[in-house]
N, C-alpha and C positions, 0 to 999 in steps of 0.2 A: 651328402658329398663325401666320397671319397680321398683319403689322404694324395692319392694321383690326381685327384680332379680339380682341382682351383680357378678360381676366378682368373689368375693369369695362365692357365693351363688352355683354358676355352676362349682369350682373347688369341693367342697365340693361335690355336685353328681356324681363326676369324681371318686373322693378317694374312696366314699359308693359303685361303683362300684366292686373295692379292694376290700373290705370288707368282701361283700355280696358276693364276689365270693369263697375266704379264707373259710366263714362259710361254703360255699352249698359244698366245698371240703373237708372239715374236714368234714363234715356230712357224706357223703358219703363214705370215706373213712370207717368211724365209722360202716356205716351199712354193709358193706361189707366186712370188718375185722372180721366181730362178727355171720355174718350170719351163718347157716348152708345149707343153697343150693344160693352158690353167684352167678349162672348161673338166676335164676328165681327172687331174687331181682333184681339182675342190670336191668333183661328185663321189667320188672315189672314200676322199675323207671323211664328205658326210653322211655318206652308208655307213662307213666304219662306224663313225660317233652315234647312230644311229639320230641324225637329227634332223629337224625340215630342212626345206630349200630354204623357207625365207629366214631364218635361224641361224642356217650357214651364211646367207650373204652379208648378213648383218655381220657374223663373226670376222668378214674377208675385208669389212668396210673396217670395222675396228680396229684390226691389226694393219691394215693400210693407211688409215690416219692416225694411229699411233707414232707408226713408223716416218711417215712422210711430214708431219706437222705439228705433233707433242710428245719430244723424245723425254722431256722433261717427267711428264706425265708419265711416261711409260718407265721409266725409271724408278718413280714412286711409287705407283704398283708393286713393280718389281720386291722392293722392300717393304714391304705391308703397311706403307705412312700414308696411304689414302687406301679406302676400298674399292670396290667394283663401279658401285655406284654412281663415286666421287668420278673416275676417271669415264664413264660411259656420259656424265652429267658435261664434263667438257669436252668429249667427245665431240657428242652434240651441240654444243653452246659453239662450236670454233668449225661445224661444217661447213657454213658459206664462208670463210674465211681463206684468202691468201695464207700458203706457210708460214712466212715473216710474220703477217698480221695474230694469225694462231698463237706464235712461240711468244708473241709481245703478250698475247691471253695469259701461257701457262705461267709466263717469266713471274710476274705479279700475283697469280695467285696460289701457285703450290707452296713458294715459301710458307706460306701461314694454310695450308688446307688441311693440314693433320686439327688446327683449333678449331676449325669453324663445321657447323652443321651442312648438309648439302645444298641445306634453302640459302643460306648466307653464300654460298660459295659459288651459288648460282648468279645470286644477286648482286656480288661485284665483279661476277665475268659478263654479265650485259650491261654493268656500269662502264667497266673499260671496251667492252664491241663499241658502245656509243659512243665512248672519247677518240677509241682511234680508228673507226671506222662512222661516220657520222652518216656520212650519204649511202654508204650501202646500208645501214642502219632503216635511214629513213625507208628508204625501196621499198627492204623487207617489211615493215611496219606498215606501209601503205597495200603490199602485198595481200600480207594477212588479213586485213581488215574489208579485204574484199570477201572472206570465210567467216566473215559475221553469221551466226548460226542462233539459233533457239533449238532444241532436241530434249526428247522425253527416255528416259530407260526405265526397264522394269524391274526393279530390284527383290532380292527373297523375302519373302514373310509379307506378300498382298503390297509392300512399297514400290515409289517408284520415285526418280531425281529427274526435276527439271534443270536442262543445264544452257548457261545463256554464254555466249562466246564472243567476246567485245574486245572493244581497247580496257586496256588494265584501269587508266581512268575511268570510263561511264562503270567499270562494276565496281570499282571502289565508291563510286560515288552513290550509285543504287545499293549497295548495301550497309554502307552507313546511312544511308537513309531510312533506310529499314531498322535498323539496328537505332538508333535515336529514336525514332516512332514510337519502337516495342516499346523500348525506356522510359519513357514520357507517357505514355498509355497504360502501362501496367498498374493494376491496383496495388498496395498495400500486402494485400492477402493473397495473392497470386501463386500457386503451387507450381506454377511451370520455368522449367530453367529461362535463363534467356536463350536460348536455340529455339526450344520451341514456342514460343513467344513471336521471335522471328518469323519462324515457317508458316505459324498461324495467322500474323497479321498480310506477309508477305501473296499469302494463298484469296486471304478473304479481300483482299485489293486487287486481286488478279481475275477473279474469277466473280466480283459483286462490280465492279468499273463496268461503268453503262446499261447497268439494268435500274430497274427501279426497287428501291428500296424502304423500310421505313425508319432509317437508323444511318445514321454520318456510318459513311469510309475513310478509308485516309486515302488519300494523292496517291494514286495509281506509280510506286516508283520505276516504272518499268518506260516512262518518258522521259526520265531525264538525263538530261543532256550527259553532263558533267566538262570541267575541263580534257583537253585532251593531251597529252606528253607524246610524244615522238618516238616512235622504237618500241612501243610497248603496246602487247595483246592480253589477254586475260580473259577470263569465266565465270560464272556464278563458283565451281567447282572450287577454283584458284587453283588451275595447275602452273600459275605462271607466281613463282616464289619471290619476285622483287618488290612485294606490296609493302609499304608502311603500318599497315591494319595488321594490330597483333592475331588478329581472328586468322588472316591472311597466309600465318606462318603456322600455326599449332597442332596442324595436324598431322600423323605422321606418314603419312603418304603424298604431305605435301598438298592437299586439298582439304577445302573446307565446306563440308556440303552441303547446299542449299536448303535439301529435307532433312529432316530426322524425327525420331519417332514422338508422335503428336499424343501428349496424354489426354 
């Protein structure tokens, strides 16, 4: 490390990322508001920027709900007291949201956004959609849960993730089910973390349920019910951050994934 380079030298180009990002979306926003043919600036722009179409539209969405519904948000950008993240994370959290109902989002949580992690910041901006928005709450919730999903990917090095897409309840509840099991089952001598403890009794209940055997299984957790909460979706993955389960929050993409490597 260089006498020029210090830790506040490199948070500093962290913020100016904020910044420079706030500006190029109020820019944008600005020329696209005022245009008279916004089909031929946008495309125009994003030859220049050399970037996709769906890239750009994204970018024309964000500076449009910046503008029209978290000026708050766009504010703090501006000053580098959230990052990109932070402000794309309510972006999205306040889409199906009325203006009013949005600005009542960011009123509440940008005060304190600069403390909190994005998972937390997520998790009391769909605390507050459901207090002041209760019924479009429920919709969405009802909505989603029509996208009830089971899916396989194939991940590098011969792995692969199975990822289950439910209410936030039943996969809270299937994985602490799993997660107690492993617990309760594991020997004394056991060299394996609890992840893969997990993934192993998870797999051999998945894949041993209904055949014959000559050796107990556990309870197939992939029937149980669990309670259900309103407004709330979730994964095996857990890309949905408002979980109680510290497993829930730890990881840092925000997911906690189902497989991991099996010694």
């Amino acid at each position: 490390m260089t006498a020029q380079t210090t830790p506040a030298n490199v948070a500093g180009k962290y913020r100016l990322i904020a910044t420079v990002t706030a500006d190029f979306l109020s820019e944008l926003h600005l020329l696209l508001s005022t245009t008279d043919d916004y089909e031929r600036d946008r495309e125009e722009t994003r030859v220049l920027m050399k970037a996709g179409a769906a890239r750009m539209r994204a970018f024309a969405e964000q500076a449009r709900s910046l503008a029209a519904k978290l000026p708050r948000t766009q504010e703090s950008l501006a000053q580098g007291a959230i990052d990109v993240p932070k402000a794309k994370m309510l972006i999205n959290l306040t889409k199906p949201l009325l203006p009013d109902l949005a600005r009542q989002v960011e009123d509440r949580v940008i005060p304190i956004a600069r403390e909190l992690s994005i998972w937390r910041m997520r998790s009391l901006g769909e605390r507050i959609v459901r207090e002041i928005d209760p019924v479009g709450a429920e919709t969405r919730h009802q909505r989603r849960k029509r996208d009830r999903s089971l899916t396989i990917a194939a991940k590098p090095d011969g792995m692969g993730e199975l990822r289950l897409y439910s209410t936030l309840d039943e996969v809270q509840a299937a994985y602490q089910r799993v997660d107690r099991l492993a617990r309760d089952t594991r020997p004394n001598d056991d060299q394996r973390t609890q992840e893969q403890a997990r993934v192993d009794l998870a797999v051999a209940a998945l894949t041993t349920a209904g055949n014959e055997i000559n050796e107990p299984i556990p309870e197939p957790v992939s029937t149980i019910p669990g309670p259900r909460r309103p407004g709330s979706n979730a994964s095996t993955s857990h890309d949905s951050a408002g979980s109680s389960a510290p497993e829930l929050e730890s990881a840092a993409d925000g997911r906690t994934p189902v497989s991991s490597a099996r010694r």
